[in-house]
C-alpha positions as CSV (number, residue, x, y, z in Angstrom):
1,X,90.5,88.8,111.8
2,X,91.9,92.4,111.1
3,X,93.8,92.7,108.3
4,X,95.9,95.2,110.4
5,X,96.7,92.4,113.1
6,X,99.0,90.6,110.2
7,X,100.5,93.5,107.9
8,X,102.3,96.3,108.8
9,X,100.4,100.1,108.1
10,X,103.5,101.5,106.6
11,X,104.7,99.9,103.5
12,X,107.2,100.3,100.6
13,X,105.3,101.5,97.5
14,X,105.9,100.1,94.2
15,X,104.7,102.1,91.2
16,X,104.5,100.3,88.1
17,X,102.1,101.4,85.0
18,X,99.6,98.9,83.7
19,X,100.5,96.7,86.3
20,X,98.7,95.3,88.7
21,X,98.4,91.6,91.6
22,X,95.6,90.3,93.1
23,X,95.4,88.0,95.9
24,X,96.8,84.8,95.9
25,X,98.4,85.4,92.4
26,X,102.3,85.2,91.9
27,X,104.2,87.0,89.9
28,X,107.4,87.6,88.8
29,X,109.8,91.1,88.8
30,X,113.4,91.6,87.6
31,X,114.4,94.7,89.7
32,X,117.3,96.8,88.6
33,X,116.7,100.6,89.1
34,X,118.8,102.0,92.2
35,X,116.1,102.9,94.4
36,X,113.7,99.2,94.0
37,X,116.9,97.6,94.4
38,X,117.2,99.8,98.1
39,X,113.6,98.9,98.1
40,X,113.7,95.2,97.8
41,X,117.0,94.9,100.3
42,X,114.9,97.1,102.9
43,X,112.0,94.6,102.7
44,X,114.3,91.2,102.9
45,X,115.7,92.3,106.3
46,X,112.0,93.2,107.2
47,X,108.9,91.4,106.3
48,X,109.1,90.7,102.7
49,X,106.1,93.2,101.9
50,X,105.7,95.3,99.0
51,X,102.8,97.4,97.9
52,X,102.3,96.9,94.0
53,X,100.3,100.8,93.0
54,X,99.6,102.2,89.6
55,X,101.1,106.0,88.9
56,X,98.7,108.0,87.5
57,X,99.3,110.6,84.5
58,X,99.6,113.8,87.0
59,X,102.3,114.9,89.4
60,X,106.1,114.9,88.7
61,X,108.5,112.9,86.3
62,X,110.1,110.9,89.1
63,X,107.6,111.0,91.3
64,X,104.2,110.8,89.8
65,X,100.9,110.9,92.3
66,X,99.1,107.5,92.8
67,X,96.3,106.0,92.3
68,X,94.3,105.0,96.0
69,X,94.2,101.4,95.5
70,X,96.6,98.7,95.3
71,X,97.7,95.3,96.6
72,X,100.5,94.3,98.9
73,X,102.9,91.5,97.9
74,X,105.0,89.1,100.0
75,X,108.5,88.6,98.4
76,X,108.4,84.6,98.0
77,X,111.7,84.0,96.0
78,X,115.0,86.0,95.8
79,X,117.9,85.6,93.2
80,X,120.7,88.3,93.1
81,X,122.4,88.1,88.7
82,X,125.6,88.9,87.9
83,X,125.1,91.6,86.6
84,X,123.5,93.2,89.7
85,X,119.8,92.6,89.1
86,X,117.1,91.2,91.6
87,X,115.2,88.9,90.2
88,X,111.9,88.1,92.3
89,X,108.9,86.4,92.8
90,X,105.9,87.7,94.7
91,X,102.6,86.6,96.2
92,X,99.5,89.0,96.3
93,X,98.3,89.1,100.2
94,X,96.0,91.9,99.8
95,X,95.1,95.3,98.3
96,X,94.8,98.3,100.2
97,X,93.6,101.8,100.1
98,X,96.5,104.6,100.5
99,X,95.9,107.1,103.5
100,X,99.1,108.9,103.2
101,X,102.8,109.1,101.8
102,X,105.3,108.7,104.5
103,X,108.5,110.6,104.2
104,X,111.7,108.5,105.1
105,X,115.4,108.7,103.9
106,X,115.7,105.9,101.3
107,X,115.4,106.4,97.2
108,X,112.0,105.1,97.2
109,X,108.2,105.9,98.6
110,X,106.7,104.6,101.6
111,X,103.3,104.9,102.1
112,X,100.5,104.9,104.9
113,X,97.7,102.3,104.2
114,X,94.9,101.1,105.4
115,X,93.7,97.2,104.5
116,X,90.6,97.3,106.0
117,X,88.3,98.0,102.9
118,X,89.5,95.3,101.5
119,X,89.8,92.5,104.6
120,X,87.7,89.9,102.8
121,X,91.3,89.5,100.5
122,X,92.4,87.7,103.8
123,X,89.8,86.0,104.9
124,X,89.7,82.3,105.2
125,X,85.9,82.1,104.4
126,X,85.8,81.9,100.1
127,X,82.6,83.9,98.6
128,X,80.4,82.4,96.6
129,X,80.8,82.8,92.5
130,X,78.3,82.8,90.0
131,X,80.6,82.4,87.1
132,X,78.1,80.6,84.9
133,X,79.1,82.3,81.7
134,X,82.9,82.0,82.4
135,X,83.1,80.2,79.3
136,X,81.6,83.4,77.4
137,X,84.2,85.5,79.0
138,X,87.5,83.0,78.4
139,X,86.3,83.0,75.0
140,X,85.9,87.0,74.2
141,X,89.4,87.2,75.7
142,X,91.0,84.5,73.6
143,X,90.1,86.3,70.6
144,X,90.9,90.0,72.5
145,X,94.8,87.9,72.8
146,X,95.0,86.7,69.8
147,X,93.9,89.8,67.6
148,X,96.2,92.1,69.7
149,X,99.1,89.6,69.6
150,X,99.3,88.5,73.0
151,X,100.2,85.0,74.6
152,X,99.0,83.2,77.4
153,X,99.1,79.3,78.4
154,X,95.5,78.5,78.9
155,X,96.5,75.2,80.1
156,X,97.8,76.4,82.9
157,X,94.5,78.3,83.7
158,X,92.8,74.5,83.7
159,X,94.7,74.1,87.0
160,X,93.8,77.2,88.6
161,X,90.6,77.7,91.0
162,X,88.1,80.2,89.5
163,X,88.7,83.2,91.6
164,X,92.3,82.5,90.3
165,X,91.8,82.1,86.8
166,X,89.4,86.0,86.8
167,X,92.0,87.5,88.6
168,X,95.3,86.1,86.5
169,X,93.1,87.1,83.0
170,X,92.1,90.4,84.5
171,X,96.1,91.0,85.6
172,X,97.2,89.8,81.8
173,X,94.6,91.0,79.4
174,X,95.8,93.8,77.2
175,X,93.8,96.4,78.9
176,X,94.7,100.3,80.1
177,X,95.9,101.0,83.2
178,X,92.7,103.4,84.1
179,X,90.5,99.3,83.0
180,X,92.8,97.9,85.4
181,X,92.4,99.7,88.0
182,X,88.7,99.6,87.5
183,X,89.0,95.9,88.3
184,X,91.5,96.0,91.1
185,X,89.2,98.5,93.4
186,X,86.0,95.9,92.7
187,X,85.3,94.9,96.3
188,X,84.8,91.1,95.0
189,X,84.9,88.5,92.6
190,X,81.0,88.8,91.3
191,X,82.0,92.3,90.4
192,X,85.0,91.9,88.8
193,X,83.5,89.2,86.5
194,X,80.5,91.9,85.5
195,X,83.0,94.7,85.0
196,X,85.4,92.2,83.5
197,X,82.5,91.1,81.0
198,X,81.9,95.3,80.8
199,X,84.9,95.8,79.9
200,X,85.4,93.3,76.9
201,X,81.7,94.2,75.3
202,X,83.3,97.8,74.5
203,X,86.6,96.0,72.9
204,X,84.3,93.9,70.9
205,X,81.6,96.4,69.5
206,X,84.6,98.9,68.9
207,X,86.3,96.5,66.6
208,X,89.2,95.7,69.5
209,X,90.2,99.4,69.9
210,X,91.7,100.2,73.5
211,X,88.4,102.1,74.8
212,X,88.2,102.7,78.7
213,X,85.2,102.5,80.7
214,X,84.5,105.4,82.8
């Protein structure tokens, strides 16, 4: 199935730093800024779709350039506060690859994107994982969390299917945004695991510093 045949081409853009979804992972957003909030009632009269993307370093204050890749969410659960704020929830459908920015008359950017590269984040048929030294990898990051001071239920990971469990650690773990990327753009899981395990050899032998893989 084309990816193309189920999401729309043109998409509300979302840049958030060191922030990144994966497929079938939910996560949770409390929207405030003028613009998202434009964004997000744009997207509820539409088809709930919003494209999470990491700004880079470069380009303006308001309006930095983007990195290629990122992943398309579908807004699952909306609740409006008092005090103005959208509080949401959303699924990741699938990443995508930006092809162009698309000018428009709302406060925030909409972008041209192509799914494609990516269609095996919609397709039924699961790939097969070689995660025989997941254990090594859960264990490297426990300490990673617990020497940087960050919290995560590994309980709730118990419940969670593999592929769910790499992708929720690799969305959490207390890496930079260029690491993170670096694991969203791996085509699959196999990948991501080796880069993941890449990743959290250069942490360890450098004493936990925050050193990026080029």
């Amino acid at each position: 199935m084309s990816s193309n045949k189920v999401l729309p081409n043109i998409i509300p853009v979302f840049p958030l730093s060191n922030f990144i979804i994966f497929p079938e992972t939910t996560v949770p957003l409390n929207i405030f800024e003028p613009r998202y909030l434009q964004m997000i009632d744009d997207a509820m009269k539409s088809d709930r779709i919003i494209g999470m993307i990491q700004p880079r370093k470069t380009g303006e204050k308001n309006k930095p350039d983007l990195y290629k890749t990122g992943c398309a969410g579908k807004i699952t659960s909306f609740n409006e506060t008092d005090d103005g704020r959208y509080l949401i929830v959303i699924n990741g459908v699938s990443r995508f690859n930006i092809i162009n920015e698309v000018e428009h008359e709302g406060l925030y950017r909409k972008c041209k994107v192509d799914f494609n590269y990516f269609s095996q984040d919609i397709n039924e048929k699961k790939e097969e994982i070689d995660f025989s030294n997941l254990d090594t990898i859960l264990k490297s990051l426990k300490t990673l969390f617990e020497r940087q001071g960050y919290a995560i239920n590994w309980k709730d990971l118990e419940n969670q299917s593999v592929d769910q469990t790499i992708n929720t650690l690799s969305m959490a773990s207390p890496f930079s945004l260029e690491e993170k990327q670096i694991l969203l753009e791996t085509t699959n899981l196999n990948k991501r695991r080796e880069k993941l395990e890449e990743i959290l050899k250069t942490y360890i032998l450098d004493k936990f510093s925050n050193t990026t893989i080029q």
